[in-house]
C-alpha positions, -999 to 999 in steps of 0.1 A, spaced: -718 13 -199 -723 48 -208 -692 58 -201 -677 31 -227 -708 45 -253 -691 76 -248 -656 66 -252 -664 48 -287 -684 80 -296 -650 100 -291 -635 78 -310 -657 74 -341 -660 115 -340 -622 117 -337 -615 95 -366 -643 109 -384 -626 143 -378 -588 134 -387 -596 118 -426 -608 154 -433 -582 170 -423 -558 147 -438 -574 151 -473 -574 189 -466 -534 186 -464 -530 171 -492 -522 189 -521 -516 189 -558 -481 185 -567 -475 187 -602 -474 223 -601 -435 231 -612 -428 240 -651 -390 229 -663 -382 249 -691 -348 233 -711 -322 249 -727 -295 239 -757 -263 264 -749 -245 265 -779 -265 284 -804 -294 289 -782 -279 307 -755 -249 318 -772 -243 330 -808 -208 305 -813 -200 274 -793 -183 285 -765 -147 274 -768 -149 298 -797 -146 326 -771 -118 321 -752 -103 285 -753 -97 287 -787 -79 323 -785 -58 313 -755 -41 290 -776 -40 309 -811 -64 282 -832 -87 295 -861 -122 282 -844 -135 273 -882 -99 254 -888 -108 237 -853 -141 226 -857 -137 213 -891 -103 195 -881 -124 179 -854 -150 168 -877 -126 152 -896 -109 130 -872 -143 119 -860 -150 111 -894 -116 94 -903 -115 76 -872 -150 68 -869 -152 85 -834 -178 101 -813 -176 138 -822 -178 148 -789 -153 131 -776 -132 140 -804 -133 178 -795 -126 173 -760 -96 154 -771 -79 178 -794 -88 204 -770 -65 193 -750 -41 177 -773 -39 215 -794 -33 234 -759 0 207 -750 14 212 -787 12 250 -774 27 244 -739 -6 255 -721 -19 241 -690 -55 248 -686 -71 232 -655 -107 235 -643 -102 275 -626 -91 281 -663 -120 271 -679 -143 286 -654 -129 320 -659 -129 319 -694 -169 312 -689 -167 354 -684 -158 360 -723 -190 341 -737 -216 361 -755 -249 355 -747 -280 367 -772 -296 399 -767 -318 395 -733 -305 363 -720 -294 381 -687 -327 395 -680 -348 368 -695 -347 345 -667 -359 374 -642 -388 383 -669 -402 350 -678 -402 344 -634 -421 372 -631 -446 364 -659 -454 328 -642 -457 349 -604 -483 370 -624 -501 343 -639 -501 322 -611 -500 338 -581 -531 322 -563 -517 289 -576 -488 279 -563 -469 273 -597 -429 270 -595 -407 273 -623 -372 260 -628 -348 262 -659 -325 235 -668 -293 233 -690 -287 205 -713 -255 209 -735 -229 192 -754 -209 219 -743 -186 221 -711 -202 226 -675 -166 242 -663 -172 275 -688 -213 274 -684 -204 279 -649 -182 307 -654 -211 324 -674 -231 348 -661 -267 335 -661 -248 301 -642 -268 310 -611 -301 311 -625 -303 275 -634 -317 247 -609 -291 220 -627 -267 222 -656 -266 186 -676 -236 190 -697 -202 174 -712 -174 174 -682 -141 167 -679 -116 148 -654 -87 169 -643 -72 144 -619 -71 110 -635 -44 116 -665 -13 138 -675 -43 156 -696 -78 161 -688 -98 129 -699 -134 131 -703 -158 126 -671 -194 126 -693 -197 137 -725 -235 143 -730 -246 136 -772 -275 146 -794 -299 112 -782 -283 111 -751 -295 146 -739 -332 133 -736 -317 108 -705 -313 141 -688 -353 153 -701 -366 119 -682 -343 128 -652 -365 162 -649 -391 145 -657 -387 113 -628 -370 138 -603 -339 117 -605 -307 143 -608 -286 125 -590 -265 117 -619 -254 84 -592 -286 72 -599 -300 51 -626 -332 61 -643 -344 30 -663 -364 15 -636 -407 21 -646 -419 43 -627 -454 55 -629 -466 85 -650 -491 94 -613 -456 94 -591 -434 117 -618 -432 149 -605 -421 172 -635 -448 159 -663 -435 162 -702 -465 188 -703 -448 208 -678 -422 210 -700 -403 234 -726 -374 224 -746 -350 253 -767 -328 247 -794 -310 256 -822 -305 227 -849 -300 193 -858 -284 183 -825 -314 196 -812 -343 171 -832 -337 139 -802 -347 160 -776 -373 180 -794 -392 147 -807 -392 131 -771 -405 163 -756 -435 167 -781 -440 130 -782 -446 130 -746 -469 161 -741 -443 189 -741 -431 216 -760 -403 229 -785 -394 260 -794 -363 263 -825 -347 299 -823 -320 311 -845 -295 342 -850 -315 367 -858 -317 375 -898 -296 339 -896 -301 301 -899 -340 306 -906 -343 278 -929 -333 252 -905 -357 265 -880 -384 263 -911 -377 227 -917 -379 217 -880 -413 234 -881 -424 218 -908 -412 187 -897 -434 189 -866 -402 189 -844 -412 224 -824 -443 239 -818 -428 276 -827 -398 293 -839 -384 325 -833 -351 347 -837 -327 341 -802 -341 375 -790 -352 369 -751 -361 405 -743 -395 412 -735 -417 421 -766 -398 401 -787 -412 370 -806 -394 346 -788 -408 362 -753 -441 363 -767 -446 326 -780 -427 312 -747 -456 331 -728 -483 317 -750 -471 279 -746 -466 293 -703 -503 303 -706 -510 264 -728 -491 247 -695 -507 272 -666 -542 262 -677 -538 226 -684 -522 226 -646 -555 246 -629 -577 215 -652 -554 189 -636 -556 202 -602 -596 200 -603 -595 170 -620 -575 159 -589 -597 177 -564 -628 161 -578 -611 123 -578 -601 130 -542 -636 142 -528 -653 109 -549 -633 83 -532 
């Protein structure tokens, strides 16, 4: 009999024993910022077929774009798609082929804004700073109209967890026919795939799932842009608890950065300067400082909910 008291002793103490140490493991894990960025006119001064593309087979980009425009308009056809089209269509009147290794290279010849290069090394450093006792992660995302084939010829390709942007089939017709071409609405399907964790771009994301089981929250969030492309995913980001930021070419394009302001689309605005110092560095770290407390006040929230049940 006392041998069977002691054996249910063990056990109570052992169970007893294990739930703390169970709750000790687990941990807060909304603890990883995502900050978003346009390409075209965010990262970049032109779009970037301007830079080499377009040269390569001797088109005007201004008589490009605004051809473009037109057949979109005349035809009543997605815009997108109607670049990517004539792309093509204006390199086979020229007797180019361009295939995927071409467009990658000519990724090399795009110019990025003062800082880009170093930005992403800076703003890394400022969240280790900030954060260091807190475990905090921080990823940066691309989500462009543009073409993934030059982004990834760029540069600053590297420093990006995913790149979300328009893509091309090079295998499926005599010319390349369009694999995803991402628009100005349908960039914020790709701000609710950061948000859910879903980037599997074989996966569908319209199934509820719960705020509690999301791992990237909207407040963890920064979007940048440029324009009117730009006001979809601005107004779901600040509609859900993130942020916006609206930059644009230095001495250049203020106004529409104004009116986005004004219009309660971003929270700041700033020229596309990304060195340290600069206004754009400086209001990026204010809204990093907004998101680093409001994660410490979660995590104790959490903490406190935890120890109560």
């Amino acid at each position: 009999m006392a041998d069977d008291v002691a054996d249910i002793e063990d056990t109570m103490t052992s169970e007893a024993d294990v739930k703390p140490r169970e709750s000790a493991r687990a941990t807060f894990e909304k603890k990883t910022i995502a900050l978003v960025y346009d390409f075209d006119g965010t990262l970049s001064p032109r779009p970037m077929q301007d830079y080499a593309f377009l040269p390569q087979i001797g088109i005007d980009p201004e008589e490009f774009w605004r051809e473009s425009n037109e057949i979109a308009r005349q035809e009543g056809a997605d815009g997108l798609i109607s670049y990517m089209r004539l792309m093509y269509r204006k390199a086979k009147e020229k007797g180019i082929r361009i295939d995927r290794e071409d467009l990658v290279a000519q990724g090399k010849k795009v110019e990025l804004f003062p800082g880009v290069e170093e930005w992403f090394e800076e703003i890394n450093n400022y969240i280790k700073l900030k954060s260091e006792t807190h475990g905090v992660s921080l990823r940066h995302y691309i989500v462009s109209a543009g073409l993934t084939e030059i982004i990834e010829g760029t540069s600053i390709y590297k420093r990006f967890h995913n790149v979300f942007a328009s893509e091309y089939w090079f295998d499926a017709y005599d010319l390349p026919y369009p694999k995803r071409v991402i628009t100005d609405t349908g960039k914020t399907q790709y701000l609710f795939r950061i948000n859910k964790g879903i980037e599997d771009l074989g996966q569908g994301i319209n199934e509820h799932m719960d705020e509690s089981k999301r791992p990237i929250p909207f407040s963890n969030m920064i979007y940048f842009g440029d324009g009117d492309t730009d006001v979809p995913s601005m107004a779901v980001m600040r509609k859900n608890g993130g942020y916006a930021i609206a930059v644009h070419r230095p001495g250049k394009a203020r106004k529409k950065c104004v009116d986005l302001f004004k219009a309660k689309r971003c929270d700041f605005f700033a020229p596309a300067d990304y060195r340290r110092g600069s206004d754009l560095f400086k209001r990026t770290c204010l809204l990093l400082d907004r998101v680093l407390a409001d994660i410490r006040v979660q995590e104790e929230m959490w903490r406190l909910n935890r120890d109560v049940k």
